[in-house]
Each structure stands twice: as structure tokens, then as C-alpha cells.
Z-matrix of the N, CA and C atoms (Angstrom, degrees):
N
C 1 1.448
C 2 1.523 1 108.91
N 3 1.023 2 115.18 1 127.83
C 4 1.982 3 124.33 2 -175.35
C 5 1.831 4 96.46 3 -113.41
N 6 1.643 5 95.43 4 124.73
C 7 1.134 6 130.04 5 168.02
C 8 1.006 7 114.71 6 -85.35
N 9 1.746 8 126.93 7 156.19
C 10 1.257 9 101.41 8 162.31
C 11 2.365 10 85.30 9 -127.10
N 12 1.170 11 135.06 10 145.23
C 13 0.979 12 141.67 11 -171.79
C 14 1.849 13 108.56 12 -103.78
N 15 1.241 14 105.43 13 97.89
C 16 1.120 15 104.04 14 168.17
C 17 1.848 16 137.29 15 -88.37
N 18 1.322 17 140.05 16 160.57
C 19 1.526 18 123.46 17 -159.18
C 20 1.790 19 81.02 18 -100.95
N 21 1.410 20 108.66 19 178.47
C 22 1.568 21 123.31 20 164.34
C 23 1.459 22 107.55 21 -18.32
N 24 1.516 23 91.23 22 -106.00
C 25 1.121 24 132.75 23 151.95
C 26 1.775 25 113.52 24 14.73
N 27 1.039 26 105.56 25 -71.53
C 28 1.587 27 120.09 26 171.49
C 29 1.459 28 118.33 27 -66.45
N 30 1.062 29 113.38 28 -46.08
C 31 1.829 30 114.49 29 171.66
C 32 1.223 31 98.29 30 -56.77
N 33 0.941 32 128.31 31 -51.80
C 34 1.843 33 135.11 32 -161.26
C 35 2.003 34 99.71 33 -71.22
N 36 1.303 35 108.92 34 -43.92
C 37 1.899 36 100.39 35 171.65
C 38 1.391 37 109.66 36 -75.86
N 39 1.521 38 135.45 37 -14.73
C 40 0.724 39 144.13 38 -177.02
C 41 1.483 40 110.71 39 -66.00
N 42 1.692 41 111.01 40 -67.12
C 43 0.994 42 137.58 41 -150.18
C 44 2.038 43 95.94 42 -70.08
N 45 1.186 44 96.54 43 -39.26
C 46 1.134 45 102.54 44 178.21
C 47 1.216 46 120.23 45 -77.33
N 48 1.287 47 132.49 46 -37.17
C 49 1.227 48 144.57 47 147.70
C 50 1.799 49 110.41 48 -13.65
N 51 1.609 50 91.75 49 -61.09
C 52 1.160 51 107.11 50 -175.39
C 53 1.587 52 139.13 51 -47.46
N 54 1.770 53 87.29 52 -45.32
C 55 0.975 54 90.09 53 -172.29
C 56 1.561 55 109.29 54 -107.00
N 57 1.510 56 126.85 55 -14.03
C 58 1.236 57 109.43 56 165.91
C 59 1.670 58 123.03 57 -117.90
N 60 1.333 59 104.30 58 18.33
C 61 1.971 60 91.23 59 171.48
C 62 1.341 61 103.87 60 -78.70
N 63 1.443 62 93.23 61 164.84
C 64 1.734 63 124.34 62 -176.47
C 65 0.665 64 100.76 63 -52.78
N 66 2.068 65 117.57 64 -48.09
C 67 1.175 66 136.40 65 -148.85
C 68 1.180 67 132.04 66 -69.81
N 69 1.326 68 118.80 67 78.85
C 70 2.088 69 108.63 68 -171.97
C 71 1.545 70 120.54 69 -47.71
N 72 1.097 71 114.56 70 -36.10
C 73 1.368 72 122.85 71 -175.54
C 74 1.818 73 97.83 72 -71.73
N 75 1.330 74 143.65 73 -32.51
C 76 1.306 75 159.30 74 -144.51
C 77 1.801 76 86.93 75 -103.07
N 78 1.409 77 106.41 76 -59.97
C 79 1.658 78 108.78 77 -151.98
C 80 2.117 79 88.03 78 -73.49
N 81 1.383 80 125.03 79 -37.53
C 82 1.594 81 118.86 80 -172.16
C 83 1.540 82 95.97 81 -67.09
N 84 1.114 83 126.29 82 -47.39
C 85 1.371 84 120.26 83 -153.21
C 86 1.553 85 94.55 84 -85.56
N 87 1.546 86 132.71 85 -23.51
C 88 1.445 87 129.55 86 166.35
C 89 1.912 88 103.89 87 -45.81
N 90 1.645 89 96.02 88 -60.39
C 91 1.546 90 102.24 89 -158.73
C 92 1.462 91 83.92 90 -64.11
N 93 1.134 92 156.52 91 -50.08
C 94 1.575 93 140.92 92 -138.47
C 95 1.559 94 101.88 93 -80.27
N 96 1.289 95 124.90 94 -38.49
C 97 1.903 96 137.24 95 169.69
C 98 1.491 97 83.90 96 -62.99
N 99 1.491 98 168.45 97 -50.28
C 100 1.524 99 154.23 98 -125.21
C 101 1.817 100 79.87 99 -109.70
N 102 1.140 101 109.85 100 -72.49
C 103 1.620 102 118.34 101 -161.80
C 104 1.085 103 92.28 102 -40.30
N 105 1.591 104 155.74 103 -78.66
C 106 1.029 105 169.85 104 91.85
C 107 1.580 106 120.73 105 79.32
N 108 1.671 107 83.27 106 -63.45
C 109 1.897 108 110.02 107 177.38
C 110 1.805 109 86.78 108 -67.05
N 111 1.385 110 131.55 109 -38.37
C 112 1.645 111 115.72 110 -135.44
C 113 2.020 112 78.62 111 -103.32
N 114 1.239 113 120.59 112 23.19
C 115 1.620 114 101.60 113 171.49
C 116 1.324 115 103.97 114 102.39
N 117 1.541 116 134.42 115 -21.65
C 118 1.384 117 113.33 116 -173.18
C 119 1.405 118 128.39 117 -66.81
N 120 1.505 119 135.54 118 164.81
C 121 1.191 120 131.13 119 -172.22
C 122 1.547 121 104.81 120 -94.54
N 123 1.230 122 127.42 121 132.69
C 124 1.819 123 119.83 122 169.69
C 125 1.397 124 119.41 123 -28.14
N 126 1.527 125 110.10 124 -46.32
C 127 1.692 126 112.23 125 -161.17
C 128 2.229 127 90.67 126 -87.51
N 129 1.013 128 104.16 127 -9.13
C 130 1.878 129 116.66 128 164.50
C 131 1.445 130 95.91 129 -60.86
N 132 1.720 131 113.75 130 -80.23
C 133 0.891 132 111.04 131 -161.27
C 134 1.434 133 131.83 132 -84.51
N 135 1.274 134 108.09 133 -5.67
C 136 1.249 135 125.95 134 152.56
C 137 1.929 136 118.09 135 -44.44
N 138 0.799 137 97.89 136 -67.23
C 139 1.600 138 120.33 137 174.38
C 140 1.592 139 103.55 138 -55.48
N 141 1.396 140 138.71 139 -42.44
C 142 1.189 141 166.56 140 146.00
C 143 1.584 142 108.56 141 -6.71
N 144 1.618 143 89.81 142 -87.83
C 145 1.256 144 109.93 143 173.42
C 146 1.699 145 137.06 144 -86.18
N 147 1.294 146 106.19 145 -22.50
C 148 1.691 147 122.99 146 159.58
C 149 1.755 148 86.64 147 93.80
N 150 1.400 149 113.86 148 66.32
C 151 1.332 150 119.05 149 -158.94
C 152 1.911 151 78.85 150 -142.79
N 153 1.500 152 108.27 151 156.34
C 154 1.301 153 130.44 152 -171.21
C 155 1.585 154 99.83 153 -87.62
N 156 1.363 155 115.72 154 140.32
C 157 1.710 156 102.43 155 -176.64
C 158 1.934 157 108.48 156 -61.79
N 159 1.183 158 102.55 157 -54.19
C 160 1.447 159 132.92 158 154.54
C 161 1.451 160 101.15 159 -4.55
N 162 1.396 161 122.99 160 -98.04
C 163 0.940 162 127.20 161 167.50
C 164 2.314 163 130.26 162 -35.06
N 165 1.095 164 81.36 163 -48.95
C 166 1.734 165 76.11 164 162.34
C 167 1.249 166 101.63 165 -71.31
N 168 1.094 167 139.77 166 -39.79
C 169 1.895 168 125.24 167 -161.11
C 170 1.634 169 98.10 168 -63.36
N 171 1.557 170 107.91 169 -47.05
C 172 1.821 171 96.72 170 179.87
C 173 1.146 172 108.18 171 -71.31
N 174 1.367 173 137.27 172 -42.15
C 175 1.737 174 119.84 173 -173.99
C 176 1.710 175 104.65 174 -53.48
N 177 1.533 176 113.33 175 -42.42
C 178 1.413 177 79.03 176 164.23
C 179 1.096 178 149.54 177 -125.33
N 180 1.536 179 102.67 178 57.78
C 181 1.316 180 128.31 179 -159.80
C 182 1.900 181 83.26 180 -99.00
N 183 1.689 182 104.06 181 -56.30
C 184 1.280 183 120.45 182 167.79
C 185 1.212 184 132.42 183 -42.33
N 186 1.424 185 133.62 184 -45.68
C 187 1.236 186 136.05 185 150.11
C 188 1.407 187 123.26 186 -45.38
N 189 1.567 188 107.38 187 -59.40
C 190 1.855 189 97.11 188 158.18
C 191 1.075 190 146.82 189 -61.97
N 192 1.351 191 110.76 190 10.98
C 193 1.685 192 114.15 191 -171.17
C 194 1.634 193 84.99 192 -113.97
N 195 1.439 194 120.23 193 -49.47
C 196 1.486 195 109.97 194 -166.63
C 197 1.286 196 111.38 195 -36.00
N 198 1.376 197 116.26 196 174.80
C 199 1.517 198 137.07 197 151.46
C 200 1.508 199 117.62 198 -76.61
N 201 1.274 200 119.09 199 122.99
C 202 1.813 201 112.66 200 178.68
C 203 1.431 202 103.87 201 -43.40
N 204 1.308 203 116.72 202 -24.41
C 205 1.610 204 82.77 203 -166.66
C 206 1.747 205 103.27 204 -90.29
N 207 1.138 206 139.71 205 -9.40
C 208 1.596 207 154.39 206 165.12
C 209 1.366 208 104.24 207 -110.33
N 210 1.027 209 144.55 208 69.91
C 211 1.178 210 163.42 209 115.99
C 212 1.785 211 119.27 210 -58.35
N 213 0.894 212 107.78 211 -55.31
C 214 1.575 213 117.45 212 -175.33
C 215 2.023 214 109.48 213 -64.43
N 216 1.424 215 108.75 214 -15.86
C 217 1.180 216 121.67 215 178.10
C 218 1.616 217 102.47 216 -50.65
N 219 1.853 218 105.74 217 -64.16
C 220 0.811 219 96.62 218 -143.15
C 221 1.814 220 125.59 219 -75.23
N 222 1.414 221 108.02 220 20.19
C 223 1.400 222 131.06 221 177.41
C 224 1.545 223 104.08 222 -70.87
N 225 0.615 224 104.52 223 -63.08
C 226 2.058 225 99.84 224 161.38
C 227 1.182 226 147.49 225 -98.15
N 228 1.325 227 113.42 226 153.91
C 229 1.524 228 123.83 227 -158.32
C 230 1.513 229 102.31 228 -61.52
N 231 1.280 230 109.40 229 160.60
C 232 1.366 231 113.46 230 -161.99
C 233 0.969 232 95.08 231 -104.25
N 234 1.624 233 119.91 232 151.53
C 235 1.206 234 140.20 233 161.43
C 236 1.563 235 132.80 234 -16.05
N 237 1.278 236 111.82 235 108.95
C 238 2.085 237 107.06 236 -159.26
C 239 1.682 238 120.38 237 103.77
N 240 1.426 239 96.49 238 -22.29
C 241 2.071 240 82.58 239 -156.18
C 242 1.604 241 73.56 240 -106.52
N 243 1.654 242 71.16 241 145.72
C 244 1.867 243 105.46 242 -175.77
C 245 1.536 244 99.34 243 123.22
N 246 1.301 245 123.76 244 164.90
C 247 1.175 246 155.80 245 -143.97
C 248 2.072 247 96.68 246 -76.57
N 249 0.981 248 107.61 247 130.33
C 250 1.742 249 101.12 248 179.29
C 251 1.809 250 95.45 249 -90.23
N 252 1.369 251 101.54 250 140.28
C 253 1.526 252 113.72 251 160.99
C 254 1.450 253 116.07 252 -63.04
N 255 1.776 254 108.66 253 125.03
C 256 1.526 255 109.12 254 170.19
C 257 1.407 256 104.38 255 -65.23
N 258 1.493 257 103.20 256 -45.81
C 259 1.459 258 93.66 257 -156.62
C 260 1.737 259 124.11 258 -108.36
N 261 1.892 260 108.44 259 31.40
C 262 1.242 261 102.41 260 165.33
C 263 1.482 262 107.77 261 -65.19
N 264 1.255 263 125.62 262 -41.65
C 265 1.770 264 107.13 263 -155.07
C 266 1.866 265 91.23 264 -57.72
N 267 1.312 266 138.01 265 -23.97
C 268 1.824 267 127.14 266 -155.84
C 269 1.444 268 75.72 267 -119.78
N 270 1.338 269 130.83 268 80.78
C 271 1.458 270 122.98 269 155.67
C 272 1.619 271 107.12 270 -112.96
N 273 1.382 272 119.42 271 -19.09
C 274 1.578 273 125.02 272 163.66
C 275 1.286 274 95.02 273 -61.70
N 276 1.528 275 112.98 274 -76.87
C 277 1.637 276 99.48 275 -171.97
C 278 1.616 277 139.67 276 -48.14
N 279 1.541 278 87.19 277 -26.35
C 280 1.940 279 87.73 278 174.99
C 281 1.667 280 95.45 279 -65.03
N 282 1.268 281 110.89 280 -65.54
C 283 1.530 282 114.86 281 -158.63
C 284 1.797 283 92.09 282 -34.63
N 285 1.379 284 123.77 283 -61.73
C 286 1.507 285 120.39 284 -160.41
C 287 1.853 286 96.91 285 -70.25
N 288 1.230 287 123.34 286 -18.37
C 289 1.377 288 110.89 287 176.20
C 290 1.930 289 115.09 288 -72.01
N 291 1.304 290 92.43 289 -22.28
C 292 1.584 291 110.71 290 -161.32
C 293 1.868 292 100.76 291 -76.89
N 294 1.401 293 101.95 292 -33.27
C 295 1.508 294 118.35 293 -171.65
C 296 1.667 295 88.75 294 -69.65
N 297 1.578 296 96.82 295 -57.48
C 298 1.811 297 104.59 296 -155.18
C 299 1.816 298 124.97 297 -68.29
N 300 1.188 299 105.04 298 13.21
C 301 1.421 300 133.29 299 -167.90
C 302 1.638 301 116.83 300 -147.04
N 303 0.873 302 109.26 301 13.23
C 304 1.746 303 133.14 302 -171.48
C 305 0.906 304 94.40 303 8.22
N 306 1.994 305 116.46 304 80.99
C 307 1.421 306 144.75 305 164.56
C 308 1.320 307 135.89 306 33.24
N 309 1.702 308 97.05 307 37.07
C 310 1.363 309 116.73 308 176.71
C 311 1.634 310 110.00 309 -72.69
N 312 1.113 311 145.03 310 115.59
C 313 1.574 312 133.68 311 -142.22
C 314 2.179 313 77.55 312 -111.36
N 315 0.604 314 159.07 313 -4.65
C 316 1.579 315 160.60 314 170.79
C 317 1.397 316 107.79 315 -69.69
N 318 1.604 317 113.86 316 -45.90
C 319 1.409 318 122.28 317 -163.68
C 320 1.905 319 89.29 318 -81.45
N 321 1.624 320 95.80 319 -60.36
C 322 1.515 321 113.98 320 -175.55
C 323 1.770 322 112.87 321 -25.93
N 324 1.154 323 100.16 322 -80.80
C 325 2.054 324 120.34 323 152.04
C 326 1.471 325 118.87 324 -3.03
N 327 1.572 326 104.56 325 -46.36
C 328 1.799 327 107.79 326 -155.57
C 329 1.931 328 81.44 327 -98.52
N 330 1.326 329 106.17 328 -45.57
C 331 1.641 330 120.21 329 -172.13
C 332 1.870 331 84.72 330 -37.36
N 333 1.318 332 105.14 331 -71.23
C 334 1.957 333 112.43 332 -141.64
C 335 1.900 334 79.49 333 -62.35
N 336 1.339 335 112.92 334 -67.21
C 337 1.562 336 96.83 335 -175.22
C 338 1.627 337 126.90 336 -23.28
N 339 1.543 338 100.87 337 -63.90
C 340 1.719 339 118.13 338 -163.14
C 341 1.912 340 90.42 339 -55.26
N 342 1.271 341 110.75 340 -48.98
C 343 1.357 342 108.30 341 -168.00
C 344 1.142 343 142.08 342 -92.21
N 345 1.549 344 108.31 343 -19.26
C 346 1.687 345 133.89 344 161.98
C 347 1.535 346 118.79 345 -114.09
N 348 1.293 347 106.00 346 20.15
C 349 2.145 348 99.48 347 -175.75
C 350 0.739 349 132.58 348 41.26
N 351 1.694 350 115.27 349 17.74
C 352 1.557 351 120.73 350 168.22
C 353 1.090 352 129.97 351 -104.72
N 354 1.452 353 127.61 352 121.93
C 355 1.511 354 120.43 353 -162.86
C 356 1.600 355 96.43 354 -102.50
N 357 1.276 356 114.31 355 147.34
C 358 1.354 357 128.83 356 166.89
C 359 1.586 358 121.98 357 -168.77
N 360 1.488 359 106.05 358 144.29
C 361 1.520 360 104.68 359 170.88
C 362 0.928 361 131.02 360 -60.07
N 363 1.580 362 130.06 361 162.70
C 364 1.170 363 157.97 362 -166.58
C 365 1.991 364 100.32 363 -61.08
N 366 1.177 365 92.70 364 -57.74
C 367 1.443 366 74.85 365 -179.23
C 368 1.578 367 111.57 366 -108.90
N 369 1.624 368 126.47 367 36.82
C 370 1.297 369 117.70 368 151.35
C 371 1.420 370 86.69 369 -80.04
N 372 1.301 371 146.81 370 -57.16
C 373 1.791 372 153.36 371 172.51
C 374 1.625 373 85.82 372 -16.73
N 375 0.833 374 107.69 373 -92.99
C 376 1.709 375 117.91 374 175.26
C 377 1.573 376 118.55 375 -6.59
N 378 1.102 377 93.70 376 -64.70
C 379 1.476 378 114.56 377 -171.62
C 380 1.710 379 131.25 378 -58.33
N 381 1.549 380 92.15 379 -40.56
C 382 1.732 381 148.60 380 172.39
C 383 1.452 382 103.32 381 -50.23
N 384 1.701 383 106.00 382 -64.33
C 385 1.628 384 132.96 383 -177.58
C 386 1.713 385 100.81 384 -65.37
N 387 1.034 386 106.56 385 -36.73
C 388 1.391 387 107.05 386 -177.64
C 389 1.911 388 126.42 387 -51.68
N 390 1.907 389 72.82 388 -68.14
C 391 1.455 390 97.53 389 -166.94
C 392 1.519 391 100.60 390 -61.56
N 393 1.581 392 142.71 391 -42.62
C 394 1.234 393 146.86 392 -169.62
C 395 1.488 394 85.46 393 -103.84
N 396 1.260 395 133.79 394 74.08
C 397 1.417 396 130.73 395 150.99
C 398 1.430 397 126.78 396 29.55
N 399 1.150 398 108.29 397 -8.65
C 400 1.739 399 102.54 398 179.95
C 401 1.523 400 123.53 399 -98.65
N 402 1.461 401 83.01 400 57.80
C 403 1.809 402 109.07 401 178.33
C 404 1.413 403 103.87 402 -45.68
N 405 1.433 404 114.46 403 -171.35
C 406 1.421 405 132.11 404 -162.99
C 407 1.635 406 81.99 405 -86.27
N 408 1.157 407 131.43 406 -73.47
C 409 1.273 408 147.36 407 -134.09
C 410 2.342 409 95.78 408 -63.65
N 411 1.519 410 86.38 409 -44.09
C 412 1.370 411 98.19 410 176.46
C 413 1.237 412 127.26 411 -36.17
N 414 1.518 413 93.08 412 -51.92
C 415 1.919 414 122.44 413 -160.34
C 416 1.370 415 79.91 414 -90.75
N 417 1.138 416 142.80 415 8.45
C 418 1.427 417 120.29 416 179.89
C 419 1.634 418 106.95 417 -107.69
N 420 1.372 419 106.70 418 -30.03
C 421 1.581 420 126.20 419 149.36
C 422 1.154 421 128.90 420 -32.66
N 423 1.201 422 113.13 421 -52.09
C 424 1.606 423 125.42 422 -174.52
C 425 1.269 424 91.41 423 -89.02
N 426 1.019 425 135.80 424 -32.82
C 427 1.421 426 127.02 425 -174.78
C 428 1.586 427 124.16 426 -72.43
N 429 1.648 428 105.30 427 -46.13
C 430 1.472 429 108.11 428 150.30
C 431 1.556 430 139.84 429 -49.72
N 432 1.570 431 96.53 430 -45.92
C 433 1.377 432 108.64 431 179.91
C 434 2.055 433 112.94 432 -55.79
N 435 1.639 434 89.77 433 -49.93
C 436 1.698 435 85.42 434 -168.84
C 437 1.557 436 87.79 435 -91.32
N 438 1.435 437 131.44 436 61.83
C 439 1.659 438 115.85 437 158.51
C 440 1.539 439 82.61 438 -135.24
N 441 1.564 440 131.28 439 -0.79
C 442 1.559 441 97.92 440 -163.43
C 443 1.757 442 92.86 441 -84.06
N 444 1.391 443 95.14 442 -172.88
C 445 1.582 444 108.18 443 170.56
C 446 1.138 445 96.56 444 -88.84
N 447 1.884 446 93.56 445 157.90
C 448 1.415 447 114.07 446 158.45
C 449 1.793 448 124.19 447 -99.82
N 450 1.148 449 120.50 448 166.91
C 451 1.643 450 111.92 449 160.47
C 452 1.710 451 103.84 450 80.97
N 453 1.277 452 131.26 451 53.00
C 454 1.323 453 135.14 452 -162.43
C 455 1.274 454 117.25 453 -138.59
């Protein structure tokens, strides 16, 4: 059975880690280093967490190789991995498509296809608006703002 032994100090960034990052991938791999520290076995916490044994053996294969002072790195995914955005390079143009269709995302959809060859769902569109702030509610902002009158 492989332990991994954590100091004060570390249970306590951990713990916190745990319980309040954004980060899901940050807060599982926190609890799997805690379970770990308190005696559990990998194929325990494996079963535990619905986590691959595989995968726990490198997190703490990873934690022991770091340096104490970059240790905490290795709780998240590294820089790049995950899915690339189709549609950062046309995020000016959505925003001005979003205005020019008063944020009908159906019309928006057929627009980015017919004109950029990119097909995507309704709510990756959604999703898109989200993550770069230019939610529905946003574009509805800009839309009010430059329709009021001036000189009043």
C-alpha cells in the first residue's frame, strides 16, 4: 500500500483547495493527495472517487518527484490540453453578428457556418458567449446603449 505523507501546512492548502477551487480537476486530485495522507489504498480510493487506479499512481508519482516549493502545480492540467476554440479567431465578428440579428443564436449559427465553415451547436454558441463574457444579456447591452437617443 503507497502513502503519500503530507506536512501541516499542506493538508491545510490542500484541504482548502478542496473545498473551494473552481477547479474540479484541482478539488478531485486535492481529495485523492488527503485520502492518501489519512491511510487509504489507491485501488480504495480509486473506487472512492470513480477515478482510474492508473491515474492516481501518477498524481502521486507527480507529487513526489516535484519540488516542495511546485508541488501544488501538479493539481492541474497543464497549459494547452483541452479542446482548442473554433471560434476564438471570429469572436469580433460573432459579437457584431450577435448585435446585427438582435441575438437570435438560430440566424447567428447558419450566419458563422454560411460564412466561416464552421458548424456548431446552439449551445457550444452558448457556451462560447459565456466563457468570453459576451452573454446574451451583454449583447443586449450594447444593443440598448447604442439605440438610445441623444440630445434629451
Amino acid at each position: 500500500m503507497r502513502k503519500v505523507v503530507l506536512s501541516q501546512s499542506e493538508k491545510e492548502k490542500l484541504t482548502y483547495l478542496q473545498k473551494y477551487s473552481d477547479n474540479l480537476v484541482e478539488r478531485n486530485r486535492s481529495l485523492c493527495l488527503l485520502l492518501s495522507n489519512q491511510g487509504n489504498s489507491m485501488s480504495k480510493i480509486a473506487r472512492m472517487l470513480g477515478m482510474c487506479y492508473q491515474a492516481i499512481s501518477k498524481l502521486l508519482d507527480a507529487w513526489e518527484r516535484s519540488e516542495p516549493d511546485n508541488r501544488f502545480s501538479v493539481l492541474r492540467h497543464a497549459e494547452g490540453q483541452g479542446a482548442k476554440s473554433k471560434l476564438k479567431p471570429i469572436e469580433k465578428q460573432i459579437s457584431e453578428l450577435m448585435e446585427k440579428h438582435n441575438r437570435n443564436l438560430n440566424i447567428v449559427l447558419q450566419e458563422i457556418e454560411n460564412e466561416y465553415n464552421i458548424k456548431i451547436c446552439k449551445v457550444t454558441l452558448q457556451n462560447f458567449l459565456k466563457g468570453t463574457r459576451l452573454s446574451l444579456q451583454t449583447c443586449a447591452k450594447i444593443v440598448k446603449k447604442q439605440a438610445r437617443p441623444t440630445g434629451f
